[in-house]
mmCIF file of the N, C-alpha and C atoms, coordinates in Angstrom:
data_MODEL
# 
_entry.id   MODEL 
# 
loop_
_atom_site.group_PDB 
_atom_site.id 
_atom_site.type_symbol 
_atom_site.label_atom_id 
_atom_site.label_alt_id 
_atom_site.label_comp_id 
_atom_site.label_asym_id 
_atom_site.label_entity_id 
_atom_site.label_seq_id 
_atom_site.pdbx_PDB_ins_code 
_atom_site.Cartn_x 
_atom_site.Cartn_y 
_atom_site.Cartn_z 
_atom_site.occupancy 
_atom_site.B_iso_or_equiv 
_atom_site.pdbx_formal_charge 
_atom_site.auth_seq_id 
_atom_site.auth_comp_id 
_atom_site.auth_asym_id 
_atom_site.auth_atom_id 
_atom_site.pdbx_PDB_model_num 
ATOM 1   N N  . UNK A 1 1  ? 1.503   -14.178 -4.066 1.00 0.00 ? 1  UNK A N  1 
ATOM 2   C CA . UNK A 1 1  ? 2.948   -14.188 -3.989 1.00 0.00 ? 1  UNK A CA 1 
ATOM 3   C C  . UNK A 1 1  ? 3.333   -13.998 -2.515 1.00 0.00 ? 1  UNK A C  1 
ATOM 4   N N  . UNK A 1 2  ? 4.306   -14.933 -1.865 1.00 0.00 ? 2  UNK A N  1 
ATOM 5   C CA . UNK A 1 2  ? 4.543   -14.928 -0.484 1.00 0.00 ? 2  UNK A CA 1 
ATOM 6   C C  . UNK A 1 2  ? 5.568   -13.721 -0.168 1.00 0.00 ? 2  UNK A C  1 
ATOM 7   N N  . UNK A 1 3  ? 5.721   -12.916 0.661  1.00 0.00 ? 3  UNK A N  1 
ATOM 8   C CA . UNK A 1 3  ? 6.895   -11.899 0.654  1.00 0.00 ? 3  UNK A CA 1 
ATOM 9   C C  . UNK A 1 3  ? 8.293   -13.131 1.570  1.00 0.00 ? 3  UNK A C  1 
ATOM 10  N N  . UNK A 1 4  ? 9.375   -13.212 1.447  1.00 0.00 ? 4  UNK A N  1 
ATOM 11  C CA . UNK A 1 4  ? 10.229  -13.731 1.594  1.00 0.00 ? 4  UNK A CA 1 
ATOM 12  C C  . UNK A 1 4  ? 10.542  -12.869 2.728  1.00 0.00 ? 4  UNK A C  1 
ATOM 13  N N  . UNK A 1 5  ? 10.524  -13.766 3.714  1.00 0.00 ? 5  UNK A N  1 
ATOM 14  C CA . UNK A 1 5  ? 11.428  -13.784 5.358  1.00 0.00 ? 5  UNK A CA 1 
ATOM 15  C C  . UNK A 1 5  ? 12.666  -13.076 5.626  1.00 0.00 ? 5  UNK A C  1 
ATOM 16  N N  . UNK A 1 6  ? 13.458  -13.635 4.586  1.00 0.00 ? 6  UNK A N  1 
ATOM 17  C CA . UNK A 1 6  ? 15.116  -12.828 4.686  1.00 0.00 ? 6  UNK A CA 1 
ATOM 18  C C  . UNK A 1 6  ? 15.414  -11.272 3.941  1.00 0.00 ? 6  UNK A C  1 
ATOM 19  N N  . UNK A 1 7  ? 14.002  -10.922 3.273  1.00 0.00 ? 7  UNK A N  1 
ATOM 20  C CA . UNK A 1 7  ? 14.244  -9.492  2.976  1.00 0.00 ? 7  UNK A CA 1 
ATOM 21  C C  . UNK A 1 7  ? 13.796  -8.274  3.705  1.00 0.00 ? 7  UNK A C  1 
ATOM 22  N N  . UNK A 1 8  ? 14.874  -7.754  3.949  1.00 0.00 ? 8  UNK A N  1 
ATOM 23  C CA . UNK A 1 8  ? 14.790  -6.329  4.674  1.00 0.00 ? 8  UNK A CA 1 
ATOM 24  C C  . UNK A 1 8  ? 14.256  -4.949  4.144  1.00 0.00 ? 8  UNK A C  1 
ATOM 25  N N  . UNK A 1 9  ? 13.169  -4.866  4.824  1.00 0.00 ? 9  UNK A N  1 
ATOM 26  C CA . UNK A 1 9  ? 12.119  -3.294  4.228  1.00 0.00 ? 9  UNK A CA 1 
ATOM 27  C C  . UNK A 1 9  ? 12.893  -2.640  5.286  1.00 0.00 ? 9  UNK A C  1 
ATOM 28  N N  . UNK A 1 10 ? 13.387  -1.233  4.322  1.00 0.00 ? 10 UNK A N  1 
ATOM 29  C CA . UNK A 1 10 ? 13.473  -0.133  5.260  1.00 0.00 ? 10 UNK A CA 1 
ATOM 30  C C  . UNK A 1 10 ? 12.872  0.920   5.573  1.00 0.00 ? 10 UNK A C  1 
ATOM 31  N N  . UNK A 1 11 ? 12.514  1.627   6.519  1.00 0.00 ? 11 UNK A N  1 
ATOM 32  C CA . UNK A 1 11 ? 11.461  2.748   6.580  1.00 0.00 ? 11 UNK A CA 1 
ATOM 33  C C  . UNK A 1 11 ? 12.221  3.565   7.027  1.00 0.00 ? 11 UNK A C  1 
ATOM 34  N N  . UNK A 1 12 ? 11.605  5.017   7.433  1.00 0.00 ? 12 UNK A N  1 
ATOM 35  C CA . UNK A 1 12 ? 11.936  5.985   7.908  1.00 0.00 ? 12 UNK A CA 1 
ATOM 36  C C  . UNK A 1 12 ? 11.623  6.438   9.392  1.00 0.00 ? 12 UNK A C  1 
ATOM 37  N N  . UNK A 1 13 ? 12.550  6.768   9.968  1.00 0.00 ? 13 UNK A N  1 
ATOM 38  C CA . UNK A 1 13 ? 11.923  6.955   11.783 1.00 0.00 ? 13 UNK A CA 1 
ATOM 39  C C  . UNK A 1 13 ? 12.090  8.285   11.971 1.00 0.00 ? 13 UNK A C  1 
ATOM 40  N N  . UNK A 1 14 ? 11.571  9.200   12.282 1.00 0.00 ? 14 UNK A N  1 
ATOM 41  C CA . UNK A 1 14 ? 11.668  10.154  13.152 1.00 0.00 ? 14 UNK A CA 1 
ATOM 42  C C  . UNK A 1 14 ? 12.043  10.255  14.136 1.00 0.00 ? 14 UNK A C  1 
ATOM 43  N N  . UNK A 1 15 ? 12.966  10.948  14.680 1.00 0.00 ? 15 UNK A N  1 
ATOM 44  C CA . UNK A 1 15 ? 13.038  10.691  16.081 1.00 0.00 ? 15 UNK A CA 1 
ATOM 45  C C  . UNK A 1 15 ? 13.109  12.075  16.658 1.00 0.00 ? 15 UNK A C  1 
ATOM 46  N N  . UNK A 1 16 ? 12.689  12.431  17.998 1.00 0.00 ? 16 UNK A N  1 
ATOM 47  C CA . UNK A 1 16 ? 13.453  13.999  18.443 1.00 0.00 ? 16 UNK A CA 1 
ATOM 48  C C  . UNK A 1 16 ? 13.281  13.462  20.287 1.00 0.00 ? 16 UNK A C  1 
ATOM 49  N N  . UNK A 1 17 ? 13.992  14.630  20.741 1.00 0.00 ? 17 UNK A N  1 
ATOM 50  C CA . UNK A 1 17 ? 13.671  14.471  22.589 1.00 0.00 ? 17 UNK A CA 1 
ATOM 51  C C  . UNK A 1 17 ? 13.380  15.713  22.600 1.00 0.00 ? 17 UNK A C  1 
ATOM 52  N N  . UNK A 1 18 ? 11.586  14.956  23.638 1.00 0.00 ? 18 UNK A N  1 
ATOM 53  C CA . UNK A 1 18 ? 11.168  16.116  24.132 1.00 0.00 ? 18 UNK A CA 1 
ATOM 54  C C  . UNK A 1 18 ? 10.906  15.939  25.474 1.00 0.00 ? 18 UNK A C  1 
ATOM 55  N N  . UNK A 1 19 ? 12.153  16.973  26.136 1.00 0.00 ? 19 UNK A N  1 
ATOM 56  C CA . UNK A 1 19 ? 12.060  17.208  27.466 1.00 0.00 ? 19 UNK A CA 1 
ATOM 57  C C  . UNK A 1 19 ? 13.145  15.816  28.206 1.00 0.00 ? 19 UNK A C  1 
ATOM 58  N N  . UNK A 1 20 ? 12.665  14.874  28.840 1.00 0.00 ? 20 UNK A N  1 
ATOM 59  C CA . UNK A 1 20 ? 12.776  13.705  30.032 1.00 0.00 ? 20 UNK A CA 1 
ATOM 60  C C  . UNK A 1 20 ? 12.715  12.598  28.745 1.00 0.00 ? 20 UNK A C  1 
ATOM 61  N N  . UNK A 1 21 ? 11.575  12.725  27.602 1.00 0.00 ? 21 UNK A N  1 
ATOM 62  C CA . UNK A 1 21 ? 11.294  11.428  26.950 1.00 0.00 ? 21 UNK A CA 1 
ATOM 63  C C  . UNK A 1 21 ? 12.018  11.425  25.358 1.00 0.00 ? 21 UNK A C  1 
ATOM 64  N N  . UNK A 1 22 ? 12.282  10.450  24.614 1.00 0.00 ? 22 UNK A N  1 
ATOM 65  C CA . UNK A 1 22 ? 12.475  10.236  23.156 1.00 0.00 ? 22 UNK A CA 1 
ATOM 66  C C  . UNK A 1 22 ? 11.108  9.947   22.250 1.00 0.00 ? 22 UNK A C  1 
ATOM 67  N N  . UNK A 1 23 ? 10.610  10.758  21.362 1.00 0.00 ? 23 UNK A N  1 
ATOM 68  C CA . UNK A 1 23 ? 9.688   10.456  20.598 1.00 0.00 ? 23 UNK A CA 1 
ATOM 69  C C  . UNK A 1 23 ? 9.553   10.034  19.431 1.00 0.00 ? 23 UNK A C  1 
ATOM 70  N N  . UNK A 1 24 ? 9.164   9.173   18.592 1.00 0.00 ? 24 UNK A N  1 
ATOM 71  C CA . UNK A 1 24 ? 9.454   8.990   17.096 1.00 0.00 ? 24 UNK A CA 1 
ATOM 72  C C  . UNK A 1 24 ? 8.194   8.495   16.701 1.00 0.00 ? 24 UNK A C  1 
ATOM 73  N N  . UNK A 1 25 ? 8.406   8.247   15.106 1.00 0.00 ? 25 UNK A N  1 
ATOM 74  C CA . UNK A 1 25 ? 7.120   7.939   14.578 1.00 0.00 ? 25 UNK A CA 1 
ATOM 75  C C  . UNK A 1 25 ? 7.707   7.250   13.484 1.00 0.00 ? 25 UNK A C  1 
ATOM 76  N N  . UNK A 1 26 ? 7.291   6.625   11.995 1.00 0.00 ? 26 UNK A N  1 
ATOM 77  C CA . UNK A 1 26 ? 7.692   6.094   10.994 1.00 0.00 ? 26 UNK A CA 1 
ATOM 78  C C  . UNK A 1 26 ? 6.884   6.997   10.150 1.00 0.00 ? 26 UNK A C  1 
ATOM 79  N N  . UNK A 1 27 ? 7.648   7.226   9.453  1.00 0.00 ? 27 UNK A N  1 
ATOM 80  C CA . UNK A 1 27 ? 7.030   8.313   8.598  1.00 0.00 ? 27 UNK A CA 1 
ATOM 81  C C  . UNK A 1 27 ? 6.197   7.497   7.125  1.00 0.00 ? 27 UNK A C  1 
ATOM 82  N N  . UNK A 1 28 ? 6.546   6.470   7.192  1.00 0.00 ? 28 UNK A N  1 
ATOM 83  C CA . UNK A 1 28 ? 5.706   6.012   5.426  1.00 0.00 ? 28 UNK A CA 1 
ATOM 84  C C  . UNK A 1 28 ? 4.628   5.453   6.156  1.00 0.00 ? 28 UNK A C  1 
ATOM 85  N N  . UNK A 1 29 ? 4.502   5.210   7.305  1.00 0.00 ? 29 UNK A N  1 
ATOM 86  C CA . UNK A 1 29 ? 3.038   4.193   7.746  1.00 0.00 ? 29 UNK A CA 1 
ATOM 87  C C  . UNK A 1 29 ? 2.633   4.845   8.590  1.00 0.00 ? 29 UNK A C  1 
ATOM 88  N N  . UNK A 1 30 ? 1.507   5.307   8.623  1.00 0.00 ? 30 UNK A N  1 
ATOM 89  C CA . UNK A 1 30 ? 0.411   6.123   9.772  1.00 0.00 ? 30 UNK A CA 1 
ATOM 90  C C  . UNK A 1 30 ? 0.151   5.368   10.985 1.00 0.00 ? 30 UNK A C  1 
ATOM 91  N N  . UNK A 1 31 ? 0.087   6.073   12.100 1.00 0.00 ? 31 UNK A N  1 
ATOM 92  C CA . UNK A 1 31 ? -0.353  4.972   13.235 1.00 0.00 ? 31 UNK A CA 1 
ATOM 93  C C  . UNK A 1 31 ? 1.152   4.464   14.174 1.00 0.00 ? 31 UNK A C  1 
ATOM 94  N N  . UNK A 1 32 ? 1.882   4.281   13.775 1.00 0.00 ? 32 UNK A N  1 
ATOM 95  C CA . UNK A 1 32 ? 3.670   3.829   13.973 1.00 0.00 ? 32 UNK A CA 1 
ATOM 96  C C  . UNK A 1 32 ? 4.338   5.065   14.649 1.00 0.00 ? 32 UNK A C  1 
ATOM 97  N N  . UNK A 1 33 ? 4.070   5.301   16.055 1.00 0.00 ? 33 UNK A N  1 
ATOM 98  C CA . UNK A 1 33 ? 4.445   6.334   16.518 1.00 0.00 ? 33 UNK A CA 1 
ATOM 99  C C  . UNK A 1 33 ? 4.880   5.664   18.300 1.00 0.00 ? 33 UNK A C  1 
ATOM 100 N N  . UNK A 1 34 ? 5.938   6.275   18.993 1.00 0.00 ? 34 UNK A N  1 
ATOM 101 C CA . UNK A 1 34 ? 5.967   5.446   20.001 1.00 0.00 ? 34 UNK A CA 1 
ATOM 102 C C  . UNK A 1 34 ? 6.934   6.731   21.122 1.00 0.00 ? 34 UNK A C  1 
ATOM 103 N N  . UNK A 1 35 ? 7.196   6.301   22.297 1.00 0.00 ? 35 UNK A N  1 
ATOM 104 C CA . UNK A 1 35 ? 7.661   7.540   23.426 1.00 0.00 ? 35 UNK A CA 1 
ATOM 105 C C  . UNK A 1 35 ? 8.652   5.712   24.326 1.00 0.00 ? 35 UNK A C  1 
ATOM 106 N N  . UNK A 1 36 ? 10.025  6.611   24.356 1.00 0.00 ? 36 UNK A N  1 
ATOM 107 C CA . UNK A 1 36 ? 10.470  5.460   25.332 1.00 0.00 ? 36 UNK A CA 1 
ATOM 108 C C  . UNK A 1 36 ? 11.707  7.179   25.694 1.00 0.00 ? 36 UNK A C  1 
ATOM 109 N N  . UNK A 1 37 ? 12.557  6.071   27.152 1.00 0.00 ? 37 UNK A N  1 
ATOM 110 C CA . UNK A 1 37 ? 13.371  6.975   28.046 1.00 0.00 ? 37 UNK A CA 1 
ATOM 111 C C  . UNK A 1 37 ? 14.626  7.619   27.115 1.00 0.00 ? 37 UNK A C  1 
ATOM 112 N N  . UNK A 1 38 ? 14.767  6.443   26.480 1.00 0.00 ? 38 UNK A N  1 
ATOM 113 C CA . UNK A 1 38 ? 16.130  6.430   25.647 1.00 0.00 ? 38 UNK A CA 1 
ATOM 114 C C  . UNK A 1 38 ? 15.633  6.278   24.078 1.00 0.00 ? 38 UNK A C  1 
ATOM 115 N N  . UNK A 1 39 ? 16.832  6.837   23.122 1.00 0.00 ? 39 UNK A N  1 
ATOM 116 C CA . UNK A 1 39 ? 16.783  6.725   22.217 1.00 0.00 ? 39 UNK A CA 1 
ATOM 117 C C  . UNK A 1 39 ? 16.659  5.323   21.422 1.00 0.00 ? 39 UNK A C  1 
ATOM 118 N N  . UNK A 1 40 ? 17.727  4.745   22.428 1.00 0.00 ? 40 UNK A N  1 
ATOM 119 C CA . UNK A 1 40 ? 18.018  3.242   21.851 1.00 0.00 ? 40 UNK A CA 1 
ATOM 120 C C  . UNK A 1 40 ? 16.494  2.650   22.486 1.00 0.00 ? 40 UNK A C  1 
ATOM 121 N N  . UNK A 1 41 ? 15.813  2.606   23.288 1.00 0.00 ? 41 UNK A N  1 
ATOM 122 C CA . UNK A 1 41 ? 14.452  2.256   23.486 1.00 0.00 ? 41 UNK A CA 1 
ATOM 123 C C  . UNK A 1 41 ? 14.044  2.607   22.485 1.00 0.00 ? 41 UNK A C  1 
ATOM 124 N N  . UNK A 1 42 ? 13.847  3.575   22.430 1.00 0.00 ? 42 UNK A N  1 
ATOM 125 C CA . UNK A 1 42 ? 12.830  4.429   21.056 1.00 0.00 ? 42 UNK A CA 1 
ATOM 126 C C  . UNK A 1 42 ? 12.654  3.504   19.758 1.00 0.00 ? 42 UNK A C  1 
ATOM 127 N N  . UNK A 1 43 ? 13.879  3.235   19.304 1.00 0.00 ? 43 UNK A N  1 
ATOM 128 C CA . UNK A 1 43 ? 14.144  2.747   18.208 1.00 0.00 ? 43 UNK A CA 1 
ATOM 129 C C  . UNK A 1 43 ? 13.340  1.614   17.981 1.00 0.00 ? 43 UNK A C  1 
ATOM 130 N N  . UNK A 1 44 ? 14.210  0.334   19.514 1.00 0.00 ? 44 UNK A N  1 
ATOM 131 C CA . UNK A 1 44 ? 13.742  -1.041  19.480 1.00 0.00 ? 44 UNK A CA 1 
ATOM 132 C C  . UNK A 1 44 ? 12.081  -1.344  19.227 1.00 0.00 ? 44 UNK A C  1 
ATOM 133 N N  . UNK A 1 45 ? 11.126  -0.135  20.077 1.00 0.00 ? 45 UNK A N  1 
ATOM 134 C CA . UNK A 1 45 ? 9.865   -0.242  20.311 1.00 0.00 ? 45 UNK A CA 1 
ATOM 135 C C  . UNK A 1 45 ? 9.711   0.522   18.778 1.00 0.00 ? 45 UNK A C  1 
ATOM 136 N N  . UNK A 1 46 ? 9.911   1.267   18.169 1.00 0.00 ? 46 UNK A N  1 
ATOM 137 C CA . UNK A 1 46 ? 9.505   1.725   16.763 1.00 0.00 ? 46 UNK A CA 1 
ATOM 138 C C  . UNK A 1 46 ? 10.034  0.175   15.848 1.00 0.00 ? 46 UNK A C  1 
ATOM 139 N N  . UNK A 1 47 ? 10.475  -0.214  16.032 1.00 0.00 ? 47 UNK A N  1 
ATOM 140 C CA . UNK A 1 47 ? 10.865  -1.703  15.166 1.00 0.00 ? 47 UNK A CA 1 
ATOM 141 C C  . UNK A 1 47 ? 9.741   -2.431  15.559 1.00 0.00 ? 47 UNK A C  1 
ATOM 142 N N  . UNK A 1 48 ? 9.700   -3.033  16.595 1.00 0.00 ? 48 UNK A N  1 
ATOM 143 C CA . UNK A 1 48 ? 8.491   -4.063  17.040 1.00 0.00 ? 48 UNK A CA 1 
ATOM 144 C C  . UNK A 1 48 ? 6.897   -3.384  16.864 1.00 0.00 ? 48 UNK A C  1 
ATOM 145 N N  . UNK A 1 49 ? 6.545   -2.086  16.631 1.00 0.00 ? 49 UNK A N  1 
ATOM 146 C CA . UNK A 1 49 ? 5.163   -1.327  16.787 1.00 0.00 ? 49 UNK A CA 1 
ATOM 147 C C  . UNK A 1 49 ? 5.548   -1.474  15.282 1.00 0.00 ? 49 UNK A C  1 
ATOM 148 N N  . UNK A 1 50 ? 6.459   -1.326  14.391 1.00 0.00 ? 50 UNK A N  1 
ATOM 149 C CA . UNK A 1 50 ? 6.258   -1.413  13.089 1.00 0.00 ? 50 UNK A CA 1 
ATOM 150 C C  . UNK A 1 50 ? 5.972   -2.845  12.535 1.00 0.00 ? 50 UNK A C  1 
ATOM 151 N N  . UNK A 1 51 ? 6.984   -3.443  12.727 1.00 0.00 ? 51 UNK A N  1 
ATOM 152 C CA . UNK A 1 51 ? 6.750   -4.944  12.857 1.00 0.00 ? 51 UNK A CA 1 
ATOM 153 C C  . UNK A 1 51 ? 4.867   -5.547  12.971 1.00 0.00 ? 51 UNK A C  1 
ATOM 154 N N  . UNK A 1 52 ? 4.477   -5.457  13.860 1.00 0.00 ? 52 UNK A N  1 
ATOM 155 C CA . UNK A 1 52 ? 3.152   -5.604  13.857 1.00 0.00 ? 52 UNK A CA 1 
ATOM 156 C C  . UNK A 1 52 ? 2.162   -4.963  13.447 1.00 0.00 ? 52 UNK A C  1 
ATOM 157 N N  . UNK A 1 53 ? 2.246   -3.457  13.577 1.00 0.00 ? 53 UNK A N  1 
ATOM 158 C CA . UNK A 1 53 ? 1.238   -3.060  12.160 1.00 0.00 ? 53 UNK A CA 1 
ATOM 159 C C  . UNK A 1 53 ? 1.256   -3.235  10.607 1.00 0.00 ? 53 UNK A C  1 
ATOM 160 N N  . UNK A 1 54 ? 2.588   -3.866  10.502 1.00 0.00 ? 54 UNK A N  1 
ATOM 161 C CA . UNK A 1 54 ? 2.454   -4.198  9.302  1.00 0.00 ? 54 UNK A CA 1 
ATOM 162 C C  . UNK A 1 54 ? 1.635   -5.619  8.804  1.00 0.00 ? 54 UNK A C  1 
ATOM 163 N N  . UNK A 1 55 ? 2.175   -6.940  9.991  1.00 0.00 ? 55 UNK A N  1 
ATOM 164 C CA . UNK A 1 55 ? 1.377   -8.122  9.806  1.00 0.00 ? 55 UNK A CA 1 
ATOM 165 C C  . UNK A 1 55 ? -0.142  -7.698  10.264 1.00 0.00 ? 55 UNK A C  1 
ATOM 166 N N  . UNK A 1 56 ? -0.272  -6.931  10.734 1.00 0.00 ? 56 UNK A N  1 
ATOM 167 C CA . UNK A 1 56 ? -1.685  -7.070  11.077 1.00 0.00 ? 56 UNK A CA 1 
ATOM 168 C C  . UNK A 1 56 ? -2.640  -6.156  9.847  1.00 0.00 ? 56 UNK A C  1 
ATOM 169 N N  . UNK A 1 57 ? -1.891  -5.307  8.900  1.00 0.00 ? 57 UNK A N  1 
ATOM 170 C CA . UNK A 1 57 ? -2.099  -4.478  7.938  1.00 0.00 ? 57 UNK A CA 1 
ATOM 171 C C  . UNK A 1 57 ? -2.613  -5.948  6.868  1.00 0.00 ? 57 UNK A C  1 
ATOM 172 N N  . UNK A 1 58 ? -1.135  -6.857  7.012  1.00 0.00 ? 58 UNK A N  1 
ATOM 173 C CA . UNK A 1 58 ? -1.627  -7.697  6.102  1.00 0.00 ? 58 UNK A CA 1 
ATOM 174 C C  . UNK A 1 58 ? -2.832  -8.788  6.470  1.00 0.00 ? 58 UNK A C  1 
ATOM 175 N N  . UNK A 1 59 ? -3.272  -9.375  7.373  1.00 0.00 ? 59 UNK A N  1 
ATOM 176 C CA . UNK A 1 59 ? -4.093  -10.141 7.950  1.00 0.00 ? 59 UNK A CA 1 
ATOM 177 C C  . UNK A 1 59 ? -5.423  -9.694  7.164  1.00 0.00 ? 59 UNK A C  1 
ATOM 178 N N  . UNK A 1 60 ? -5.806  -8.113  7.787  1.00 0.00 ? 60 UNK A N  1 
ATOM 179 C CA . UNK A 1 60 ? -6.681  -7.333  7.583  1.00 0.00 ? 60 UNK A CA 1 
ATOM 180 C C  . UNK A 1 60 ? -7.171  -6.789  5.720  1.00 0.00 ? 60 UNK A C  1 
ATOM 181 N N  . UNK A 1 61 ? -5.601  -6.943  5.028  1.00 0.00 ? 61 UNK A N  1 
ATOM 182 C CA . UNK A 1 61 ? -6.005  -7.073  3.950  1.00 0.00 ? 61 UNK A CA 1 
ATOM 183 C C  . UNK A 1 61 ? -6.881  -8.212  3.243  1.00 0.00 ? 61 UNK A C  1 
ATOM 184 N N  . UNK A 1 62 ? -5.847  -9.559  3.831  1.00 0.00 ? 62 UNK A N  1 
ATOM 185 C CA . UNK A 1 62 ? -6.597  -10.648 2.784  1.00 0.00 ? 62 UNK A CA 1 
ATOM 186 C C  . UNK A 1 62 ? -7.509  -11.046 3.839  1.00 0.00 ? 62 UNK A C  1 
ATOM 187 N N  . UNK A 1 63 ? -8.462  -10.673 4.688  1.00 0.00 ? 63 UNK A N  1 
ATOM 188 C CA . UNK A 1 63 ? -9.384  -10.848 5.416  1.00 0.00 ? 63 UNK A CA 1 
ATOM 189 C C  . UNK A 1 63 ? -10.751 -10.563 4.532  1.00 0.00 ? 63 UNK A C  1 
ATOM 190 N N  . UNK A 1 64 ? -10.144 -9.138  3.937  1.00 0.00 ? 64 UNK A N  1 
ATOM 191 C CA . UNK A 1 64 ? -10.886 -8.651  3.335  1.00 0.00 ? 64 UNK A CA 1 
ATOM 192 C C  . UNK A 1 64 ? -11.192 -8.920  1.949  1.00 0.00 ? 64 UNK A C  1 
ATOM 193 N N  . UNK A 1 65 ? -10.125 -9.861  1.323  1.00 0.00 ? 65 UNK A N  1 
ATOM 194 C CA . UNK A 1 65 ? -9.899  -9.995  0.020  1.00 0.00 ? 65 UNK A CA 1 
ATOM 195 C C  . UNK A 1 65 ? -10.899 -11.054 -0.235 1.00 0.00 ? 65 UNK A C  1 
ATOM 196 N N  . UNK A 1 66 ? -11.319 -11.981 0.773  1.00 0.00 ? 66 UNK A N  1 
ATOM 197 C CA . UNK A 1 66 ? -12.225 -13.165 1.192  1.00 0.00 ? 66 UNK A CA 1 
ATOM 198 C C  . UNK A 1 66 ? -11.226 -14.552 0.696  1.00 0.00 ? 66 UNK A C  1 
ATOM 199 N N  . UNK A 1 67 ? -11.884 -15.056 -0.083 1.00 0.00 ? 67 UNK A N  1 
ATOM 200 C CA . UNK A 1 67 ? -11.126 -16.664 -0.448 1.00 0.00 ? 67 UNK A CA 1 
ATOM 201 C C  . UNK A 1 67 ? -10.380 -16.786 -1.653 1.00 0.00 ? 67 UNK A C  1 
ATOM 202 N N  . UNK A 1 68 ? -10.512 -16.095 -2.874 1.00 0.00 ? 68 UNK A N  1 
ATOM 203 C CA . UNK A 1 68 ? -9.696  -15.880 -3.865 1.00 0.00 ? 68 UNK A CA 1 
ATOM 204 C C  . UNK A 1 68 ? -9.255  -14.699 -4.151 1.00 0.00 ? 68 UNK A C  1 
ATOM 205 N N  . UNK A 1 69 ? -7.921  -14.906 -4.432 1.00 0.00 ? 69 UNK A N  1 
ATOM 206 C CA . UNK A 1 69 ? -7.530  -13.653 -4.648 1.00 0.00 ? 69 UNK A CA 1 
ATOM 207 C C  . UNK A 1 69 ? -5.838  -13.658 -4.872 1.00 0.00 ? 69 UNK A C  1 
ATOM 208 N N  . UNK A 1 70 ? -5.179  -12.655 -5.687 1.00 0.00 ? 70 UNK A N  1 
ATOM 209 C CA . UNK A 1 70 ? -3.885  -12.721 -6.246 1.00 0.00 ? 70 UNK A CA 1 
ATOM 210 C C  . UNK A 1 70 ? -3.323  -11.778 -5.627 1.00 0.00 ? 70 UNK A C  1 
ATOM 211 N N  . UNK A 1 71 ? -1.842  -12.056 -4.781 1.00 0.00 ? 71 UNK A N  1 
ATOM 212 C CA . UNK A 1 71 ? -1.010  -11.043 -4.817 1.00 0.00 ? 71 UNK A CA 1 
ATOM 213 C C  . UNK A 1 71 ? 0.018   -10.498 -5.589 1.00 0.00 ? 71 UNK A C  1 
ATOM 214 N N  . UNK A 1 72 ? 0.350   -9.197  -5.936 1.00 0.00 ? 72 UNK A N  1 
ATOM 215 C CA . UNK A 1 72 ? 1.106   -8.268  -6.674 1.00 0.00 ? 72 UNK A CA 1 
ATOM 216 C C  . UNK A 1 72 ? 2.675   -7.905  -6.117 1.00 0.00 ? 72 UNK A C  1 
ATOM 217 N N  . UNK A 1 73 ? 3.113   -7.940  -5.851 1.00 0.00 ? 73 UNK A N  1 
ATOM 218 C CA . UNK A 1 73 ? 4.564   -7.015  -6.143 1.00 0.00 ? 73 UNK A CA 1 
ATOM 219 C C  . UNK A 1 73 ? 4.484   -5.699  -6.453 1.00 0.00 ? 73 UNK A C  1 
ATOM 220 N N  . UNK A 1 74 ? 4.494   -4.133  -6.177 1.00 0.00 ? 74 UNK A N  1 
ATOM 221 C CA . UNK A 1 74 ? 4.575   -3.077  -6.431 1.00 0.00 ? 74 UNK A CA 1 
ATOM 222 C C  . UNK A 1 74 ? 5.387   -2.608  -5.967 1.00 0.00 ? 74 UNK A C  1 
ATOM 223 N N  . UNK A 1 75 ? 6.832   -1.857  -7.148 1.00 0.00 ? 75 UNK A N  1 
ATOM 224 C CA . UNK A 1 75 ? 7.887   -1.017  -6.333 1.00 0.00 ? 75 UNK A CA 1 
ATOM 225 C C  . UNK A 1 75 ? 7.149   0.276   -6.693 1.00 0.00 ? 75 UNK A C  1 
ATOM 226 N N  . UNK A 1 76 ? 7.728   0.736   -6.433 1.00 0.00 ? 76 UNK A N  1 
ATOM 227 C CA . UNK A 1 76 ? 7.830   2.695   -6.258 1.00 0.00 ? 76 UNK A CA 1 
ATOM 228 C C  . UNK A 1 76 ? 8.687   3.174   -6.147 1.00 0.00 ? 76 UNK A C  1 
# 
């Protein structure tokens, strides 16, 4: 099943300032953590660092899945 382009996943960001810098992380995906000057930096680079660990989450899945194989749909 292909995930559709025009739908919007939302996650969760952390954010706090420590000191000079803005720090955040995404809290549902491990690894998704980032440091910019500004908040509004913070954000943009937590979008794009999420953005790509996720395609590369998926790559790495059906890499692994080899040549056949079905995708699912799971809410929560």
């Amino acid at each position: 099943m292909a995930e559709r382009k025009d739908e919007m996943m939302e996650y969760t960001a952390v954010v706090k300032r420590e000191g000079d810098w803005w720090v955040g992380w995404i809290q549902e995906i491990p690894g998704v953590n980032c440091q910019e000057s500004t908040r509004h930096e913070l954000l943009e680079t937590l979008r794009v660092t999420l953005r790509e660990a996720l395609e590369f989450n998926r790559r790495e899945a059906k890499a692994a899945a080899g040549r056949e194989y079905e995708e699912e749909r799971v809410a929560v």
